[in-house]
Each structure stands twice: as C-alpha cells, then as structure tokens.
C-alpha positions as CSV (number, residue, x, y, z in Angstrom):
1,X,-34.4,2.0,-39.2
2,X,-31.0,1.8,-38.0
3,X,-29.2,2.3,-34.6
4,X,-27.4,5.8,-34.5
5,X,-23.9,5.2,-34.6
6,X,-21.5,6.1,-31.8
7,X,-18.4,7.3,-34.1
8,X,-19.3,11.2,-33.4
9,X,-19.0,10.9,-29.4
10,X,-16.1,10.3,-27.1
11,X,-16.8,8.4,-24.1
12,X,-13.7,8.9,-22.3
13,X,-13.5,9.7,-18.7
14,X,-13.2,13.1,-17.9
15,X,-14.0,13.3,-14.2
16,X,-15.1,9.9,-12.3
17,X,-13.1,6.7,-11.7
18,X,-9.2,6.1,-11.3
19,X,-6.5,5.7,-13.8
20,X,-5.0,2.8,-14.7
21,X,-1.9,3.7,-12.3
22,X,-4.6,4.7,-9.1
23,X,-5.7,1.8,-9.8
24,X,-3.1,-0.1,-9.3
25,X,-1.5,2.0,-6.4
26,X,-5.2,1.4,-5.0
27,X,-5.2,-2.2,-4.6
28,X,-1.2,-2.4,-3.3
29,X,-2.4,-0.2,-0.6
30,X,-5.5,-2.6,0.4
31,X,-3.3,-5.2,0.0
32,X,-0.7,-3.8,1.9
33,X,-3.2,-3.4,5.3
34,X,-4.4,-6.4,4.8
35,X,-1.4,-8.2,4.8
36,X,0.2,-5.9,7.5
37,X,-3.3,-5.4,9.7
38,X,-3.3,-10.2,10.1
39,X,-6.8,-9.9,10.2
40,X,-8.1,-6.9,11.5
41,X,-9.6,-5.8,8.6
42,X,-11.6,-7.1,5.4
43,X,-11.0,-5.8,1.9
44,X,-14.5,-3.9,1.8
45,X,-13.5,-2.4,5.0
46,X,-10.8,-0.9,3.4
47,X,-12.0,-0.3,-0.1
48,X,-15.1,1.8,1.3
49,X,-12.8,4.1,4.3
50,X,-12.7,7.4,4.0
51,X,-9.8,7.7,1.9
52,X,-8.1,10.1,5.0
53,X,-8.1,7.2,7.2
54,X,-6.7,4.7,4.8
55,X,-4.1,7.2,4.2
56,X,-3.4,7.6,7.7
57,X,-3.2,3.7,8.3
58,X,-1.1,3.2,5.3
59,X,1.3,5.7,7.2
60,X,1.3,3.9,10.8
61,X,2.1,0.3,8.9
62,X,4.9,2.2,7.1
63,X,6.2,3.8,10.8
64,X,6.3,0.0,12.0
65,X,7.7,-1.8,9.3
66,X,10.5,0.8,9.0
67,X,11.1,0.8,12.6
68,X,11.3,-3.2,12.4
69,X,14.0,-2.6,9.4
70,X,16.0,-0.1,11.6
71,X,15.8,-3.0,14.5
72,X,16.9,-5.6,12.7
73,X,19.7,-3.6,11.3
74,X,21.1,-2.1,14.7
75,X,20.8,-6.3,15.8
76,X,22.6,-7.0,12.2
77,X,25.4,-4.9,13.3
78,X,25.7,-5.6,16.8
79,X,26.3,-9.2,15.9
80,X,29.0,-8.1,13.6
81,X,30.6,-6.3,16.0
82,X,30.5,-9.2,18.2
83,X,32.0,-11.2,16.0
84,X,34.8,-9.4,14.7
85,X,35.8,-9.0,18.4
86,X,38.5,-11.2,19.5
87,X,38.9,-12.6,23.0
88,X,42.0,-12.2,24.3
C-alpha cells in the first residue's frame, strides 16, 4: 500500500499568516521599538500587542525621532548662521 500522493492539492495560504513583505515590515517595526523604547519593552511584549497599540507606538517613536531631526536641523543652521556672521 502506498502513501496518497500530494500532487492533486495546493497547500498555499489563502487566509492565515503574513507575506513575505509583512513579514519583514513586522520585525523592522519590533525592532524599531525596541531599539527606540532602551529597554522598556521585550520582543514578546511587542510581538503579542494588540496590533492597534503597536501601531500607535510605532507612531509616537516616529513623532520623536522626527522632532529630534527638525532640532538638530534648526541647531545645524543656527550655527551656520553664526558662522557666516562677521564681527565687525
């Protein structure tokens, strides 16, 4: 007797799991708190959130950073200014 052979069904996902692409946006977005949250949070903490809240944390570490990017740039430019500045 021989196993039944598997050629006549297709196993593919149709419903459950991620994509190669989730995936991958998946773990840069745990990675990203956990890099940006210095140890407030473990990676099964964020892999099991509610994927609302991760959202909403992903989008407060996003407000920060960019607000530390505008900083640095209005500092950036006040230096310039000071330096182009002659004394007289």
């Amino acid at each position: 007797m021989e196993a039944p052979s598997n050629l006549g069904f297709k196993l593919d996902q149709t419903f459950f799991g991620f994509s190669p692409q989730d995936r991958v946006q998946l773990h840069e977005n745990i990675f990203n708190l956990l890099w940006h949250g210095e140890g407030r949070w473990d990676w099964d903490t964020i892999y099991n959130m509610p994927i609302f809240l991760r959202k909403f944390y992903i989008k407060q570490v996003n407000a920060i950073i960019q607000e530390r990017i505008d900083r640095a740039e209005q500092q950036q430019k006040q230096k310039s200014r000071t330096a182009t500045k002659s004394p007289r």
